[in-house]
Residue frames relative to the residue before (quaternion, step in Angstrom):
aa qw qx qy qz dx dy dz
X 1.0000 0.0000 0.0000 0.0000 0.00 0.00 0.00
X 0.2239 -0.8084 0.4817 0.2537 3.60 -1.09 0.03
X 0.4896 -0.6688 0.5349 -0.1638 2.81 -1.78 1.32
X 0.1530 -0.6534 0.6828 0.2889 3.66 -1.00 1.01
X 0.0729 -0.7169 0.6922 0.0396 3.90 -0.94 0.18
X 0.4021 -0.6148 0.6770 0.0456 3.35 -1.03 1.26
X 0.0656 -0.7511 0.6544 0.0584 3.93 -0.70 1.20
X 0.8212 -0.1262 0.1652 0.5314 3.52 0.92 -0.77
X 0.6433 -0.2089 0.3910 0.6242 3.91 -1.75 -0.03
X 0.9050 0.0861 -0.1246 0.3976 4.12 -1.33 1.51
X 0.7248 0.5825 -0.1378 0.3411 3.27 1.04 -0.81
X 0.2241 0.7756 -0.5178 0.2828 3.38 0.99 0.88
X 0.0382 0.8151 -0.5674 0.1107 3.37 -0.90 0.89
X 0.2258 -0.8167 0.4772 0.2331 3.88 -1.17 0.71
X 0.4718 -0.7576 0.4460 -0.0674 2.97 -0.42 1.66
X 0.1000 -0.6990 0.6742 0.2166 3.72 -1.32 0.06
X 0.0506 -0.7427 0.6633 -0.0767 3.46 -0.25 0.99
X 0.5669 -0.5875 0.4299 0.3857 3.58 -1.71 0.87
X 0.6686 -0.4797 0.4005 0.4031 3.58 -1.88 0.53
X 0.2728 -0.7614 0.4328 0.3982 3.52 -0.99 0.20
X 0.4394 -0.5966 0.6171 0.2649 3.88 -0.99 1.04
X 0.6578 -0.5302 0.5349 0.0092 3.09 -1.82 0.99
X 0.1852 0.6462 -0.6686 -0.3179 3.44 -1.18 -0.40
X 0.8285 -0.1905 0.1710 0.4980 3.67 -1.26 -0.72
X 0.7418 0.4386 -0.1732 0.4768 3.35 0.87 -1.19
X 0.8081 0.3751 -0.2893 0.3501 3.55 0.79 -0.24
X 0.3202 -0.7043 0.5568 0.3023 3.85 -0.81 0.08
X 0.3448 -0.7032 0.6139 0.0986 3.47 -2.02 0.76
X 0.0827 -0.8521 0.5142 -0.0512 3.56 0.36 1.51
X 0.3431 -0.7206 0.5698 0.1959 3.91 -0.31 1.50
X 0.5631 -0.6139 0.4953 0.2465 3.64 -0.71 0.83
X 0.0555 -0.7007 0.7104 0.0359 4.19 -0.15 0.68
X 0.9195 -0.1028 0.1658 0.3413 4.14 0.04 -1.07
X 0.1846 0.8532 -0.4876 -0.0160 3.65 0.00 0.76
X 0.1514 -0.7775 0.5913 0.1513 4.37 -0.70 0.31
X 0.7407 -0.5493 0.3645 0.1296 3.00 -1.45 0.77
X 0.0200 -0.7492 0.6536 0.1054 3.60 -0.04 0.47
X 0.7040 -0.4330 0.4299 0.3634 3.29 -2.22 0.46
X 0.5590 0.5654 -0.2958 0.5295 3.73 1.14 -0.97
X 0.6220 0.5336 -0.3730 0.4351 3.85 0.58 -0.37
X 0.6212 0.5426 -0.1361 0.5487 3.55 1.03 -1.71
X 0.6178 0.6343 -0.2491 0.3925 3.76 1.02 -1.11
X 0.8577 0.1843 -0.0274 0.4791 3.48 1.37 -1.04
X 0.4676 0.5073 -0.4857 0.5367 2.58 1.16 0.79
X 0.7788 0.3396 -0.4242 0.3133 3.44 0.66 -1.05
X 0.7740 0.3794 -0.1607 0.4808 3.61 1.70 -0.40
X 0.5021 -0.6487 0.3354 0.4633 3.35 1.28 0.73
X 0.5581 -0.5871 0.5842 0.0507 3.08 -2.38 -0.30
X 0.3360 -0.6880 0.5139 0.3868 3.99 -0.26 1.00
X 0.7764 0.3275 -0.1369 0.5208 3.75 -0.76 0.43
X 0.5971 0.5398 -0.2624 0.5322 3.96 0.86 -0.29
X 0.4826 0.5645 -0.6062 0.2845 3.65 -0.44 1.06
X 0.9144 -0.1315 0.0923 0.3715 3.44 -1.86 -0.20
X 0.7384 0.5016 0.0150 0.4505 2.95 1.06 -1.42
X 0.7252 0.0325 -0.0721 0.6839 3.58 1.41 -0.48
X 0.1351 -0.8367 0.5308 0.0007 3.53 -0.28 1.22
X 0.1067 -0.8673 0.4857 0.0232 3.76 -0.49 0.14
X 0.3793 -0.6903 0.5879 0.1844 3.26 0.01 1.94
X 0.4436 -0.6675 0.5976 -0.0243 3.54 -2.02 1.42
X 0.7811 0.4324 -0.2858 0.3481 3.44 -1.19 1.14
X 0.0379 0.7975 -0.5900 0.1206 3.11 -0.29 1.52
X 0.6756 0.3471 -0.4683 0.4513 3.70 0.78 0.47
X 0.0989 0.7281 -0.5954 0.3249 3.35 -0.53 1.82
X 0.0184 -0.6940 0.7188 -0.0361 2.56 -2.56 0.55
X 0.1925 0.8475 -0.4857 0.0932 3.27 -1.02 0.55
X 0.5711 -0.5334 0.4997 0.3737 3.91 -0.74 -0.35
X 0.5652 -0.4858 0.6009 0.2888 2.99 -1.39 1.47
X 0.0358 -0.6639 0.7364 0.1252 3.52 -1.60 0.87
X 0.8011 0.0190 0.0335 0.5973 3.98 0.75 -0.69
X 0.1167 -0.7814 0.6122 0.0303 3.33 -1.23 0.74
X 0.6706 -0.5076 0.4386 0.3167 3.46 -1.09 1.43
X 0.6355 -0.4265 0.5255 0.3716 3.84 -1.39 0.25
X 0.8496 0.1966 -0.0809 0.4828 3.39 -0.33 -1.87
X 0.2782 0.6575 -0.6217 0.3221 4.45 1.07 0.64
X 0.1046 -0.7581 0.6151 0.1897 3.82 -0.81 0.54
X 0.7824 0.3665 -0.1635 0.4763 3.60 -1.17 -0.22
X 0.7395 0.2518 -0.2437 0.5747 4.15 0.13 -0.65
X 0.0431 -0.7148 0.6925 -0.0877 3.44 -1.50 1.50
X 0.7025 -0.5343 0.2777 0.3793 3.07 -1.66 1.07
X 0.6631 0.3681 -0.1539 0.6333 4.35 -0.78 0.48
X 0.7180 0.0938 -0.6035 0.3338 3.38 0.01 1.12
X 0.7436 -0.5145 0.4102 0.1188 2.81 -1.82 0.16
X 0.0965 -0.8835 0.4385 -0.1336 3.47 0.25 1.51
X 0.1245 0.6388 -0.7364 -0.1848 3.47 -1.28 0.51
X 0.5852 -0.5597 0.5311 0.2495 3.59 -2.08 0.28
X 0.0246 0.5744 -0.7824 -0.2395 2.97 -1.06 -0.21
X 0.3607 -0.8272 0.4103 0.1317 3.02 -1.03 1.46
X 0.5867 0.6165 -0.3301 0.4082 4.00 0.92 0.03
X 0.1927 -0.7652 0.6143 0.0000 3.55 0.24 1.78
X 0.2349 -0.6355 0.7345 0.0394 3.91 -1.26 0.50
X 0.6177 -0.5631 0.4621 0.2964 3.07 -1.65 0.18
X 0.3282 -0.6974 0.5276 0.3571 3.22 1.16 -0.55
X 0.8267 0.3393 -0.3170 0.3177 3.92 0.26 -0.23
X 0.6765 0.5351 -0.3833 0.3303 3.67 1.41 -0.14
X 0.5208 -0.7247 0.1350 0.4305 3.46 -0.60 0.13
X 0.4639 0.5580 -0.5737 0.3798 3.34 0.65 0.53
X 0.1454 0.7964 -0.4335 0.3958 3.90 1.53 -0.02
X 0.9023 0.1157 0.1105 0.4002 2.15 -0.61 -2.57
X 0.6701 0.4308 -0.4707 0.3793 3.49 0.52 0.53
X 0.7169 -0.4745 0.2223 0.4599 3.89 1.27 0.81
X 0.6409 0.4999 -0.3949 0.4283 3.50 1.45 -0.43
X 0.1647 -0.8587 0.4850 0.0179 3.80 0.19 1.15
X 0.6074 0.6340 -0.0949 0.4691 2.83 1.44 -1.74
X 0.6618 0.6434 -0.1730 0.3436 3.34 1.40 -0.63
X 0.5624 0.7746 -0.0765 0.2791 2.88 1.31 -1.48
X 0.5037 -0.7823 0.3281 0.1635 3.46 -0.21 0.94
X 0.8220 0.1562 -0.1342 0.5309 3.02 1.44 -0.41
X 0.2121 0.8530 -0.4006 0.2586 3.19 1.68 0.85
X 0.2751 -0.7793 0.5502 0.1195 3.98 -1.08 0.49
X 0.0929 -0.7586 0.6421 0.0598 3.69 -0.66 0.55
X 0.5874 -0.4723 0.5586 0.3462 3.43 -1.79 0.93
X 0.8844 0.1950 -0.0262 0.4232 3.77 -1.24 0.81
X 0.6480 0.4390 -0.3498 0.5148 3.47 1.15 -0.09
X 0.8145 -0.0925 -0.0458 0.5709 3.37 1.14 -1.41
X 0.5486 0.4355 -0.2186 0.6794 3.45 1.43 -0.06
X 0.7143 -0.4085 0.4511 0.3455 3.27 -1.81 1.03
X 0.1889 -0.7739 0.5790 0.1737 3.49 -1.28 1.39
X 0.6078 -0.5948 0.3364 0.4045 3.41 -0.92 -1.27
X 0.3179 0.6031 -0.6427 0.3496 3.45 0.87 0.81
X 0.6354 0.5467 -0.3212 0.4407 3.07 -0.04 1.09
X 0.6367 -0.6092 0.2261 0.4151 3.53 -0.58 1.42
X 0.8223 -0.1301 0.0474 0.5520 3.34 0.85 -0.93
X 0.3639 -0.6964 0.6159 0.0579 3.52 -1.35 1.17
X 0.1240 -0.8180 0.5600 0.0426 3.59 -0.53 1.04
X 0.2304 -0.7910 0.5662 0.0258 3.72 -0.03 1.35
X 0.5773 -0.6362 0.4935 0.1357 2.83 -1.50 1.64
X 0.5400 -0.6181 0.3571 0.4459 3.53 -1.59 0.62
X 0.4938 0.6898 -0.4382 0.2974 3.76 1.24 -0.55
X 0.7043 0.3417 -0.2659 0.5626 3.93 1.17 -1.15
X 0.3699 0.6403 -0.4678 0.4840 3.67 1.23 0.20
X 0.8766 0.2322 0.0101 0.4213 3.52 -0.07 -1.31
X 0.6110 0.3520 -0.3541 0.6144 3.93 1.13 -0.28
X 0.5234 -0.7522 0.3064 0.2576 3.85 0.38 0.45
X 0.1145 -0.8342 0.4487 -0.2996 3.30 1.69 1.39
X 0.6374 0.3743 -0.1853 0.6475 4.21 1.03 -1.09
X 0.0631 -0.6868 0.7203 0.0744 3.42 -1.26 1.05
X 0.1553 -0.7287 0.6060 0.2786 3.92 -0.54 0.15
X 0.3906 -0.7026 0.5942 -0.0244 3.57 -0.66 1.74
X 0.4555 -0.5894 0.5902 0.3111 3.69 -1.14 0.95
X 0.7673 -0.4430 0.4194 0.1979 3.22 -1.88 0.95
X 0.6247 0.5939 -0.1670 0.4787 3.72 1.33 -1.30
X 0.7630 0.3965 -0.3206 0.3973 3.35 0.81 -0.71
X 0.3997 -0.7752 0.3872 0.2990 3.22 -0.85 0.85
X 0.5883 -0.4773 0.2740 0.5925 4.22 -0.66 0.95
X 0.7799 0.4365 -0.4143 0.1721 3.38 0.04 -1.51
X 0.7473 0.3774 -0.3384 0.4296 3.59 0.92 -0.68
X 0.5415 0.4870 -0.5639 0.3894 3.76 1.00 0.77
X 0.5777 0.5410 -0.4359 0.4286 3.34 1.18 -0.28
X 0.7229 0.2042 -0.3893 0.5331 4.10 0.56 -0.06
X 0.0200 0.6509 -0.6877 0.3211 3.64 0.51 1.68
X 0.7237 0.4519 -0.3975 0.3378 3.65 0.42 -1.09
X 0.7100 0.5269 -0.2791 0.3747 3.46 0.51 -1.41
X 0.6492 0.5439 -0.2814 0.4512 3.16 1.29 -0.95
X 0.6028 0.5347 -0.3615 0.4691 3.46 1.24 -0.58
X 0.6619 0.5170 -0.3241 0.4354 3.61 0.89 -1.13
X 0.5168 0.6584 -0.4032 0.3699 3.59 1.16 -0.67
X 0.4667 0.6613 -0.2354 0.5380 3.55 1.44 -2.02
X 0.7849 0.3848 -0.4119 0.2573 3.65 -0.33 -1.01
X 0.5034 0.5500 -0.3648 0.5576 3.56 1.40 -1.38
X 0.7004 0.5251 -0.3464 0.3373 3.45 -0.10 -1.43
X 0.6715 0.4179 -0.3318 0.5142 3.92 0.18 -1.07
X 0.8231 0.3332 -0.3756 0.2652 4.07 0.64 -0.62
X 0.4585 0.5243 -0.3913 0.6015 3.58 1.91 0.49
X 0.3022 -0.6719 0.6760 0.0153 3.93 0.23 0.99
X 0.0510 0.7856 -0.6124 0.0719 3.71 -0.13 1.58
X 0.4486 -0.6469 0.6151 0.0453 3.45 -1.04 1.64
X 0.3343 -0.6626 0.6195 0.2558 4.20 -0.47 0.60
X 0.8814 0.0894 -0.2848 0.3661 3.30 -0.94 1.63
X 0.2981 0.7251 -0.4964 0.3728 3.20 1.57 0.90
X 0.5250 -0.6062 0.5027 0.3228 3.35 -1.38 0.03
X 0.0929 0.8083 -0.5814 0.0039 3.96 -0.34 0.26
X 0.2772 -0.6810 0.6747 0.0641 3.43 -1.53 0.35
X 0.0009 -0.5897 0.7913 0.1618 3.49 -1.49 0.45
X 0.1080 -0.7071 0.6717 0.1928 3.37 -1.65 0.49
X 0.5729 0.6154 -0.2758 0.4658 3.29 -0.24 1.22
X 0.0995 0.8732 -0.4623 -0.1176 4.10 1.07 0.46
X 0.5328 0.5721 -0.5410 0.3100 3.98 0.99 -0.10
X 0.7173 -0.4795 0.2461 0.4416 3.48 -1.51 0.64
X 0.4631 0.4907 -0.5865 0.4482 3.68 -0.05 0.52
X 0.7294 0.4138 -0.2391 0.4894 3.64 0.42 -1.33
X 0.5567 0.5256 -0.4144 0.4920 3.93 0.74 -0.68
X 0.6500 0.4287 -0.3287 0.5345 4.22 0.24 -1.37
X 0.6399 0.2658 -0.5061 0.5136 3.79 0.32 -0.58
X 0.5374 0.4966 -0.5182 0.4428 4.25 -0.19 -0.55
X 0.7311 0.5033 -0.3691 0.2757 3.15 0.16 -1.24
X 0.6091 0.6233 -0.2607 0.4153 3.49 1.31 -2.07
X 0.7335 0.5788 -0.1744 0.3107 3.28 0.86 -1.66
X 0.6706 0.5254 -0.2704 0.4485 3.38 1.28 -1.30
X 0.7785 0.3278 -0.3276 0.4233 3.66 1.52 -0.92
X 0.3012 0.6844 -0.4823 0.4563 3.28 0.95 1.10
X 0.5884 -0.5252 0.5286 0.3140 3.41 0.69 -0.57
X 0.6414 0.4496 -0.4732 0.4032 4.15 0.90 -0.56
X 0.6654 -0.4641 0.5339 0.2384 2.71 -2.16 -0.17
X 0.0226 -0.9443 0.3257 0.0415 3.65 0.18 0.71
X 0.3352 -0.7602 0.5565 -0.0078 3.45 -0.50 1.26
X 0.0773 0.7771 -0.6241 -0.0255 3.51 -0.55 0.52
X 0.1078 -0.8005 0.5853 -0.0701 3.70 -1.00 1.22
X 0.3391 0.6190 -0.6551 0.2696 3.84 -1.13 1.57
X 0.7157 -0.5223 0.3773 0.2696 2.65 -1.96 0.79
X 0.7892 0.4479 -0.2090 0.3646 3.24 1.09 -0.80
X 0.2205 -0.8121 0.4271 0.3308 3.80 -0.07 1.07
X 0.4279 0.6215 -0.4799 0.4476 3.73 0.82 -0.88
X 0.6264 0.3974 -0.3718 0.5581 4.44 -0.20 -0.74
X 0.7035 0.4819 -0.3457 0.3916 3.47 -0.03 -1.30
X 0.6703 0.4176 -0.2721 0.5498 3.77 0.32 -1.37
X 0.6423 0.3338 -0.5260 0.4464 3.89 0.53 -0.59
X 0.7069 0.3331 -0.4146 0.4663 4.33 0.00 -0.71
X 0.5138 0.5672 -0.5243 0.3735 3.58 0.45 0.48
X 0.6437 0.5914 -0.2633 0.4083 2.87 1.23 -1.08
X 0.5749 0.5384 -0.2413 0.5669 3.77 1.25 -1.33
X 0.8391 -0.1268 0.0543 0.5262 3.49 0.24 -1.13
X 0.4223 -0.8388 0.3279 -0.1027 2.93 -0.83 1.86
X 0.4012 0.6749 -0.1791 0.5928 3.05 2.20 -0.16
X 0.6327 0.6542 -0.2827 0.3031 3.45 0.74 -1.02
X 0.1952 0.7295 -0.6083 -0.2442 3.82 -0.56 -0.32
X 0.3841 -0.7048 0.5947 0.0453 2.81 -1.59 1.05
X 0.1876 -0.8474 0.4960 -0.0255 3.46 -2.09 0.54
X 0.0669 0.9434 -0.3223 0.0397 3.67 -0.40 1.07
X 0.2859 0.7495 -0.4166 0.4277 2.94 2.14 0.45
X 0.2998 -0.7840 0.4133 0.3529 2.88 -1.72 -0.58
X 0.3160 0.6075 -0.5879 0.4306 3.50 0.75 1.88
X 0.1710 -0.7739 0.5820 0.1820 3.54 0.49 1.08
X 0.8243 0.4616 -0.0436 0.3249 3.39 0.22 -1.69
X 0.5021 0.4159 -0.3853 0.6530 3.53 2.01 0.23
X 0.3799 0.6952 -0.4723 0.3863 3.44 1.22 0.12
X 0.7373 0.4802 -0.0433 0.4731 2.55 0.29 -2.53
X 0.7914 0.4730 -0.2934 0.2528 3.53 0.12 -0.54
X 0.5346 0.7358 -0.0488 0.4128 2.48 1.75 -0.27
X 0.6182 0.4283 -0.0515 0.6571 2.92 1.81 -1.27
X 0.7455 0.3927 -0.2278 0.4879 3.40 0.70 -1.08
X 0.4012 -0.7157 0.4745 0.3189 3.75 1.10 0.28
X 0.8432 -0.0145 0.1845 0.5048 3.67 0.99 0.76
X 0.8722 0.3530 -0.1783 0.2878 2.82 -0.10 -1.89
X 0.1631 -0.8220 0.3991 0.3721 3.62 1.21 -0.75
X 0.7524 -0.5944 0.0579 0.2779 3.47 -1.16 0.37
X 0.5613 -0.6657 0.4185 0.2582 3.43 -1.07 0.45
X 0.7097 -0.4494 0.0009 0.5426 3.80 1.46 0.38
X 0.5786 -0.7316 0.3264 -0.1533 2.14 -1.77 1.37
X 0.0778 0.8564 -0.5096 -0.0284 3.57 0.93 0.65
X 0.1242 -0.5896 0.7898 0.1149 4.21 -1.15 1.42
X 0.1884 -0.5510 0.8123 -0.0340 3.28 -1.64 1.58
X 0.7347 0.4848 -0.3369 0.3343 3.48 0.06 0.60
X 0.4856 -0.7028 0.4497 0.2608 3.73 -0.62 0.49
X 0.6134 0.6136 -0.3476 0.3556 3.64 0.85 0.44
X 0.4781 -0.7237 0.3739 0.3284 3.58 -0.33 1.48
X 0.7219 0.4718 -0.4418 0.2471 3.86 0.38 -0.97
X 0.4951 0.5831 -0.4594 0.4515 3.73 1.57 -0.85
X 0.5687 0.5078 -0.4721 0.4424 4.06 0.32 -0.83
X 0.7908 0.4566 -0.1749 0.3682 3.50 0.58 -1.14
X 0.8014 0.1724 -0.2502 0.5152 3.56 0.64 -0.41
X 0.2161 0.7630 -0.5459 0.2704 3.35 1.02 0.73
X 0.6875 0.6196 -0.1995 0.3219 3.30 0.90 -2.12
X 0.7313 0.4074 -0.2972 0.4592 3.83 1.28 -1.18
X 0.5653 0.5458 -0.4263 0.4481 3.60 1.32 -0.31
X 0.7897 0.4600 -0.2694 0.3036 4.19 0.57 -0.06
X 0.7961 -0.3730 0.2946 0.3747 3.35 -1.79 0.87
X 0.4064 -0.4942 0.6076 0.4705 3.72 -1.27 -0.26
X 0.7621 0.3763 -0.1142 0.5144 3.69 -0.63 0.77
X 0.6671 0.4906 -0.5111 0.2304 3.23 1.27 0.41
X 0.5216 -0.5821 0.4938 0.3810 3.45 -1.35 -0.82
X 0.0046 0.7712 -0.6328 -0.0688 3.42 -1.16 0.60
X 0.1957 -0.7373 0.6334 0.1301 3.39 -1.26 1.04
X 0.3022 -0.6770 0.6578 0.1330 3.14 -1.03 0.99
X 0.2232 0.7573 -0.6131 -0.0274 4.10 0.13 1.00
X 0.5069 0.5904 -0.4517 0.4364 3.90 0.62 0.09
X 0.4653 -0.6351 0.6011 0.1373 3.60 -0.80 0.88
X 0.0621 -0.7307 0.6558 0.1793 3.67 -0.55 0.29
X 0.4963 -0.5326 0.5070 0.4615 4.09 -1.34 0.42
X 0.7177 -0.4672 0.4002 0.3263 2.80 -1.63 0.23
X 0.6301 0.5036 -0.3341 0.4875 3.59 0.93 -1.30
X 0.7800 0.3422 -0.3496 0.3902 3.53 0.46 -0.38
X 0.5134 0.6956 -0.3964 0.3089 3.43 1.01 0.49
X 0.6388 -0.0523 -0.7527 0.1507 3.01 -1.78 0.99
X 0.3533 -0.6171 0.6755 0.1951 3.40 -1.62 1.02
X 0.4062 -0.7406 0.5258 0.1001 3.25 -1.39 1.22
X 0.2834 -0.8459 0.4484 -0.0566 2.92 -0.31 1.83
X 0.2768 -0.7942 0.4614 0.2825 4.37 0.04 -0.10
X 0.0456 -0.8694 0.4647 0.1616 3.55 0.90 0.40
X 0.4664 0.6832 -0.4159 0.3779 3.54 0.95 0.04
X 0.6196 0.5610 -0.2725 0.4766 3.50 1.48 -1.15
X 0.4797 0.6624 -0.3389 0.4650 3.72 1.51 -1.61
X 0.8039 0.4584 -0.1772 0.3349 3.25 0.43 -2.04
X 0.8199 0.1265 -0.2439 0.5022 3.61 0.16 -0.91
X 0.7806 0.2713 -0.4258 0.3684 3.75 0.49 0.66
X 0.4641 -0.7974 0.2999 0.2423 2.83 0.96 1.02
X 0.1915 0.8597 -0.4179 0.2225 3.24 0.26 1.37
X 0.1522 -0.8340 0.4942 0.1928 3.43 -0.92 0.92
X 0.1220 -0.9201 0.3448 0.1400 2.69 -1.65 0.60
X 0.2831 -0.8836 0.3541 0.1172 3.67 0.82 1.14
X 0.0336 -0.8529 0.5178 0.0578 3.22 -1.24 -0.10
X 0.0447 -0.9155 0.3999 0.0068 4.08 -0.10 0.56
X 0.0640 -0.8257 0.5603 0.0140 3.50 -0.57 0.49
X 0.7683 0.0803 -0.1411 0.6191 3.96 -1.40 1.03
X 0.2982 -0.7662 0.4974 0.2768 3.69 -1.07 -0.53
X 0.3160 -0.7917 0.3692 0.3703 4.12 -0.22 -0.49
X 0.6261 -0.6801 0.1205 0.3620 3.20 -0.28 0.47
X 0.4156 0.5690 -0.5429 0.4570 3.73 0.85 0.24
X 0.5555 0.5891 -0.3686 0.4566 3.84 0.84 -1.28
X 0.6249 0.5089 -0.2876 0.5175 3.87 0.80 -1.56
X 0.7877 0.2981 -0.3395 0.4188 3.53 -0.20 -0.86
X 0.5948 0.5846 -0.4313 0.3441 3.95 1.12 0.07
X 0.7062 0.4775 -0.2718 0.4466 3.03 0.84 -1.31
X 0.4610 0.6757 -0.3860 0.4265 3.71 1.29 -0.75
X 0.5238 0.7307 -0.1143 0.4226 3.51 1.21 -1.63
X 0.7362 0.4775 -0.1068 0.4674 2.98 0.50 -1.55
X 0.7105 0.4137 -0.2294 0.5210 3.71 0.99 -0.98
X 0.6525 0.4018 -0.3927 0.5086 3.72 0.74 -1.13
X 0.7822 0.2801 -0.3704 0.4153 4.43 0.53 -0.08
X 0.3266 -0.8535 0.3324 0.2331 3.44 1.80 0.53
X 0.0774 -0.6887 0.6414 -0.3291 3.00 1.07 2.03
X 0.7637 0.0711 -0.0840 0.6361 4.06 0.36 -0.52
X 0.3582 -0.6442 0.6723 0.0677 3.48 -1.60 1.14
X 0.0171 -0.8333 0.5499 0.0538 3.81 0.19 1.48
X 0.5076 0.8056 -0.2686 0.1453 3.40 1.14 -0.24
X 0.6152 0.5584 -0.1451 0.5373 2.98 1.51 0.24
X 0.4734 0.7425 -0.2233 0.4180 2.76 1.86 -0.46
X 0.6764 0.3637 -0.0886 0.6344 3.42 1.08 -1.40
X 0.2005 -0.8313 0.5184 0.0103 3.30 -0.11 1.59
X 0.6264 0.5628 0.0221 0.5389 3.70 0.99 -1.81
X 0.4483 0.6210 -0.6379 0.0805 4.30 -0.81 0.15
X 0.1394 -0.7689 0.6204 -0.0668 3.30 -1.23 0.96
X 0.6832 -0.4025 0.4912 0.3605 3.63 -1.37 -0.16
X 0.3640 -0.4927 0.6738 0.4133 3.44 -1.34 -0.37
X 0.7185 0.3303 -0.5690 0.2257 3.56 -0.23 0.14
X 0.6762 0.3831 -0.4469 0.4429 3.68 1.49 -0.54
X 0.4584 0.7365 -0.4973 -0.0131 3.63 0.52 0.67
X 0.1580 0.7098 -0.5349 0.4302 3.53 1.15 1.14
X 0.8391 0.4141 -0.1096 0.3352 3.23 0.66 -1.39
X 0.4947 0.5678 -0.3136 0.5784 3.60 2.07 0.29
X 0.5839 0.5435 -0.4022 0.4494 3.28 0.92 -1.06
X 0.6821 0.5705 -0.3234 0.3236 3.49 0.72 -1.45
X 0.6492 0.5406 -0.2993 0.4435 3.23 1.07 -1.64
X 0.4687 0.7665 -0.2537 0.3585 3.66 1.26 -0.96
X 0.7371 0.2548 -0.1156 0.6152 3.25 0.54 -1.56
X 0.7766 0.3446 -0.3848 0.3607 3.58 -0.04 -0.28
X 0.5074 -0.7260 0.3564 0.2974 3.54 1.64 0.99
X 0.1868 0.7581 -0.5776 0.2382 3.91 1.41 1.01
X 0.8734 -0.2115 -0.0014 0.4388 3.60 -0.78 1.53
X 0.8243 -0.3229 0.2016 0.4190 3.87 -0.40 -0.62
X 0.7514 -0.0526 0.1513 0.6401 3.85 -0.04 -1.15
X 0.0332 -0.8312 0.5419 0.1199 2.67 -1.55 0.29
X 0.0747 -0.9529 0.2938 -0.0094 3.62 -0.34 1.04
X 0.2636 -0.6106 0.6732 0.3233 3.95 -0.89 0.63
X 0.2294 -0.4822 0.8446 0.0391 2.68 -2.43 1.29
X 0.2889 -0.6746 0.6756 0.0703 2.81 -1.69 1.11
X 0.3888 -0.7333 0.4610 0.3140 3.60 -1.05 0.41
């Protein structure tokens, strides 16, 4: 079958690599739709600990597809339905485990991250995401590609559940690529007021387009922005989709007494410690949260959300292509061409 496979820092190549066999306990799920995450683009352009010539590692962990074979002793999942993953397997025995934080776990694996992903015809899931509930079965209606950005959409949920939106608050996303759109999206069916803020106006005019409600911003008076909208009062929370230390930082003077800021963008290391004013924290009493990957109850909401089309992702996935042009997505990928981007399988 073929396979993108990551050899090293640039070295991503599509490959034909052998089908993967089964045992009893495990299932063989035929690939139907996977898209590109920022974390995909991330390791290729800077390689992988454990990823070289010699140990290659097939990409993609936001996926979906159709049950093609099922293990003897697999209960409940049959060949023909329609499955997305959440891709972050736990041990199952520590206690963030057993208290739903899989995603957490210290020694947890993920399809494509450290284990074989799913660019690739077919993706043969362990009994562990068999039996801890890793398989979601997805109505018939939805179409693969938009169960496959179930995940991102799930990670979106995680930030989202730690900023307790209040209908008719004021919120912000900094950040208009499709991470920052699913929070708009989460935020708008909450009931807030939503503000969306990047450098880049072309992105902006495209989530205008999705959600029309929104106002957006690209000057540089962020906070005559904000004040503006918020009659004053500035905002009630703050979610930075982006990887850039000053947005972490001037987030804090741009909010309500009582608000929230998520910090979902990852900053590099080299650019770390971000200078924070703790004086704002202190005398407006502000919180400030942060979240990373999601767990899988969070997955099987946000999934929810799409099969009762509480959120319209369809717009999201700007870009779909074959596996063979999938050189040519990655590219579009990094150079941040429109929104998602996704392989259709046939």
């Amino acid at each position: 079958m073929r396979a993108l496979q990551l050899f090293g820092a640039g070295d991503l190549r599509l490959t034909d690599i052998p089908k993967p066999e089964i045992g009893p306990d495990e299932v063989l799920l035929k690939t139907k739709a996977v898209s590109i995450c920022g974390t995909d683009v991330r390791m290729w352009q800077n390689g992988y600990e454990g990823v070289d010539e010699s140990h290659p590692l097939t990409l993609g962990h936001e996926f979906a597809g159709v049950i093609a074979q099922v293990g003897s002793g697999v209960p409940f999942y049959q060949e023909g339905m329609h499955i997305a993953l959440q891709p972050n397997i736990g041990c199952g025995i520590c206690g963030r485990c057993v208290s739903g934080r899989q995603h957490l776990c210290d020694d947890y694996v993920a399809f494509g991250i450290n284990m074989p992903g799913a660019f690739a015809e077919y993706v043969k899931i362990p009994a562990a995401a068999v039996t801890r509930g890793n398989m979601m079965v997805v109505a018939p209606q939805v179409p693969f590609h938009e169960a496959s950005i179930a995940e991102p959409l799930s990670c979106v949920y995680n930030g989202f559940s730690k900023c307790f939106v209040v209908p008719g608050e004021y919120a912000m996303v900094v950040g208009a690529g499709p991470i920052g759109l699913m929070h708009a999206m989460l935020l708008t069916m909450a009931g807030a007021i939503v503000m969306m803020n990047d450098v880049q106006p072309d992105r902006l005019a495209l989530c205008r387009e999705i959600l029309p409600n929104i106002a957006t911003y690209s000057g540089n008076d962020l906070k005559g922005f904000v004040m503006e909208q918020t009659k004053g009062k500035g905002l009630d929370v703050a979610i930075t989709a982006c990887p850039v230390p000053q947005v972490q930082s001037a987030m804090l003077d741009l909010m309500n007494y009582g608000g929230r800021i998520n910090f979902f963008g990852g900053i590099p290391s080299n650019k770390q410690p971000v200078p924070i004013d703790t004086n704002l924290v202190h005398y407006r009493e502000l919180y400030l949260t942060g979240s990373t990957r999601s767990s899988i109850m969070q997955f099987r909401k946000a999934m929810s959300f799409v099969e009762q089309k509480l959120v319209d992702i369809s717009g999201v996935i700007t870009h779909t292509y074959p596996l063979g042009q999938v050189m040519e997505a990655f590219g579009n990928a990094k150079a941040a061409v429109g929104l998602k981007h996704a392989i259709i399988f046939d």
